[in-house]
N, C-alpha and C positions, 0 to 999 in steps of 0.2 A: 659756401661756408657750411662746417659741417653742423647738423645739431646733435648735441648731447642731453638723450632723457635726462632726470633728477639722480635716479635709481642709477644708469652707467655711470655719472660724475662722483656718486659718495662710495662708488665697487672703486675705481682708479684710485680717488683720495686715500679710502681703506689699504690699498694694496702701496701706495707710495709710503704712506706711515707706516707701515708694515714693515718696508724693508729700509729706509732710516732708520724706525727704533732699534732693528740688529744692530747696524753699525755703532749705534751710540752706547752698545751696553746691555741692551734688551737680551740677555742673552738667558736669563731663568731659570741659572744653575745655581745661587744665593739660598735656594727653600723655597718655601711655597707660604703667603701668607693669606687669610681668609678674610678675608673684608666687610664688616657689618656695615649698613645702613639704617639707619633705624628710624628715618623717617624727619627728623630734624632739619629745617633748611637754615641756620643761618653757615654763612659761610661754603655755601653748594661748591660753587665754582672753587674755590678753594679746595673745598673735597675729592673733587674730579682730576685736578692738578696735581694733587698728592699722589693716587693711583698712579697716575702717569708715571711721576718720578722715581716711584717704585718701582714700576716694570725697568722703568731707565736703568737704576741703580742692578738688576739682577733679578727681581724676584718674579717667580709667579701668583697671580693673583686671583686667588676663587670670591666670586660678589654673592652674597647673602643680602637681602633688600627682605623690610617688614612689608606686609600688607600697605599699609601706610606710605612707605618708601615708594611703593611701586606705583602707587595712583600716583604721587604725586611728583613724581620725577624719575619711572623708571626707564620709559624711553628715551628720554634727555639723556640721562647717566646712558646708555649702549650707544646712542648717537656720537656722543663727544669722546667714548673710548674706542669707536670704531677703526680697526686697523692696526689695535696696539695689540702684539702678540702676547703670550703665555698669560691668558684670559678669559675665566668660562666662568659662569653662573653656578653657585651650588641649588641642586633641586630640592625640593622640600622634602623629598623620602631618603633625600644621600647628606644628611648636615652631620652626623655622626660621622659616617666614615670619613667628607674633607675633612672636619674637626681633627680628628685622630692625624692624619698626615698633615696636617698645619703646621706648623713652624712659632706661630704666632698669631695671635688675633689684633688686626686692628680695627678703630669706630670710628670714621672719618668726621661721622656727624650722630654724635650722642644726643638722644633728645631727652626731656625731662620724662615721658613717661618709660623709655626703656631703663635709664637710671633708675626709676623710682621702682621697678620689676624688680631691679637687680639688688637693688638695696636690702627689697622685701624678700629675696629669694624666688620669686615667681617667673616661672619660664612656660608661656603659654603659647607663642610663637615663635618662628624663627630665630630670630636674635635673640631674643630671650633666653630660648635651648641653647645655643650658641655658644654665648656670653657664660652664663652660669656652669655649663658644665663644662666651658675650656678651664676655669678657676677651678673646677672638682677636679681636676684631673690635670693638674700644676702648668696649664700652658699662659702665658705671657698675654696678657690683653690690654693695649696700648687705647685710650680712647682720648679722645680731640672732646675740649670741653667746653667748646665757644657757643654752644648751644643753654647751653646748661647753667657757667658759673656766675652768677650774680653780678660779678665785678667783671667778665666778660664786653668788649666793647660791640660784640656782635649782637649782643642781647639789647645793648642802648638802644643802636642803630635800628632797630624792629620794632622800640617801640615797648619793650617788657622790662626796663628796669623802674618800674614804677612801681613794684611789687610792695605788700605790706611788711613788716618784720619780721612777722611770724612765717611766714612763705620764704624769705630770704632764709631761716634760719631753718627751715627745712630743706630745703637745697643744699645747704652747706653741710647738714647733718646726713644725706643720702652720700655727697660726695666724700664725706669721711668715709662712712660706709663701706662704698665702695674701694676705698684704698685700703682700709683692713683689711677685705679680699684675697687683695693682690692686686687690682688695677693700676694702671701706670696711668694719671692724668696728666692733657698736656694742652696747650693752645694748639690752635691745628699748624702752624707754620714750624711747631719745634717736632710736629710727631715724628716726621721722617727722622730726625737723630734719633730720638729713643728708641725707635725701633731697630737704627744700625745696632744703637747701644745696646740692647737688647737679644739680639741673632749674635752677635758677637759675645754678645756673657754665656750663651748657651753653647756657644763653640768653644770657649775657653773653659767651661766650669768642671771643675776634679771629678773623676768616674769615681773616687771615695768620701763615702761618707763619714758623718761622726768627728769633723773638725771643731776645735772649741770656734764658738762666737765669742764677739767681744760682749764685756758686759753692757748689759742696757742702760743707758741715761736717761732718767723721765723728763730731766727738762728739755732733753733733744727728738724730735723726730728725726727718723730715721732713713733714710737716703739710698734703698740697693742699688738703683739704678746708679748708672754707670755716667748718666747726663742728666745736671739737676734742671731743671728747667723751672720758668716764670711759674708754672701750674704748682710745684714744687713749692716753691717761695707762699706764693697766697696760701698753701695750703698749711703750713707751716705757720704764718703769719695768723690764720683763723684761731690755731691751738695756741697761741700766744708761745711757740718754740724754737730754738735753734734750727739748724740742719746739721744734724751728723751726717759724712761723706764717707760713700764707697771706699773702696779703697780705686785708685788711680783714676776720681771720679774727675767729667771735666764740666765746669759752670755756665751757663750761655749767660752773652752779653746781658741780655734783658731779667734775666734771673740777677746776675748783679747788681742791677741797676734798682728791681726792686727790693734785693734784699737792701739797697742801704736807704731806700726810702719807708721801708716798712721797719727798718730795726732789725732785721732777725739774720743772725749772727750764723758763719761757718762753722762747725766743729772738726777738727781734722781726725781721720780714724783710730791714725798711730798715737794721738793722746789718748786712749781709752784702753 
């Protein structure tokens, strides 16, 4: 019988995943998306799965980890993406230039102190710099808010929804915050659509400027994204508002489901 160190079984494993994920898609002509961590664990494994299906789907993928991130799950996270092509670490003196060639920024796992950086504007670490200057500088940052939102069932399950009201309604107030921005909130299982949604609005969108908008409705929140999602709904549901919709926007089940348990009404674009 032959034996196999640790170290030669996770090089074979590496190299079998390797050459699967080509066949499956992995092919990482889609763009290149930049991947925050920022230290937050609910819903890790979930996090790690996303990635994947990312590369699946086309893209390649640069990982940005906080200090934070990195004690506390950075070798886990290279362990379980071991072998999955078009996949490199951004260094702490190159986060500008991946930035600039990003495609898009996504946050697998927002945690409440990056949130609350991002709220207040303060970018003191990597994600931080990240997060804040992809918004300065008009790129797309999709973040997973199971960490963070109140009414998140990841937060129950941990153990944190026991918070006082006044803490609830600072959370809620950071996660507004953040969507004036520009941030796209989402549960982590719908990020992967808004990000197609997302790459896909930036391949479609007019090389001209200066188109009228339609006019604003204050009793509607507003909708660019292309996929309204559950996060969408809550977050709408908080401001007591409709949802005005994109134009050829599409509604996920679960967004449905809550809009009609929460009340809050579709606006169609072409009425406006």
């Amino acid at each position: 019988m032959i034996e196999i160190e640790e170290e030669q079984l996770q090089r074979l494993v590496a190299e079998v995943i390797s050459r699967l994920t080509a066949r499956l898609g992995a092919h990482g002509r889609r763009g290149t998306l930049l991947a925050v961590f920022t230290g937050a664990t609910v819903g890790f494994q979930e996090a790690v799965q996303l990635v994947r299906n990312l590369i699946l789907d086309g893209f390649r993928i640069q990982v940005a980890l906080s200090p934070a991130a990195e004690r506390l799950y950075g070798q886990v996270l290279r362990d379980q993406l071991a072998g999955f092509p078009h996949l490199e670490a951004v260094p702490e003196s190159g986060w500008l230039l991946a930035l600039k060639k990003a495609d898009a920024v996504v946050v697998p796992l927002l945690s409440v102190n990056s949130l609350s950086k991002l709220a207040l504007l303060i970018a003191d670490n990597l994600p931080s710099n990240v997060l804040l200057h992809a918004l300065f500088t008009g790129k797309a940052v999709v973040a997973a808010t199971n960490g963070v939102d109140p009414h998140g069932s990841g937060r129950a399950e941990m153990g944190f929804d026991r918070e006082a009201s006044g803490l609830r309604a600072a959370l809620l107030q950071r996660l507004q915050a953040v969507v004036g921005y520009g941030c796209r909130l989402a549960d982590i299982s719908e990020v992967r659509g808004v990000v197609d949604s997302v790459v896909a609005g930036n391949a479609d969108a007019p090389k001209t400027h200066g188109e009228s908008q339609p006019p604003r409705v204050p009793e509607a929140w507003t909708s660019e994204s292309r996929l309204v999602t559950a996060a969408d709904i809550r977050r709408a549901h908080h401001l007591g508002q409709g949802v005005r919709l994109a134009r050829h926007a599409r509604i996920t089940p679960l967004a449905r489901e809550l809009a009609a348990r929460y009340g809050v009404v579709f606006l169609e674009h072409e009425s406006f």
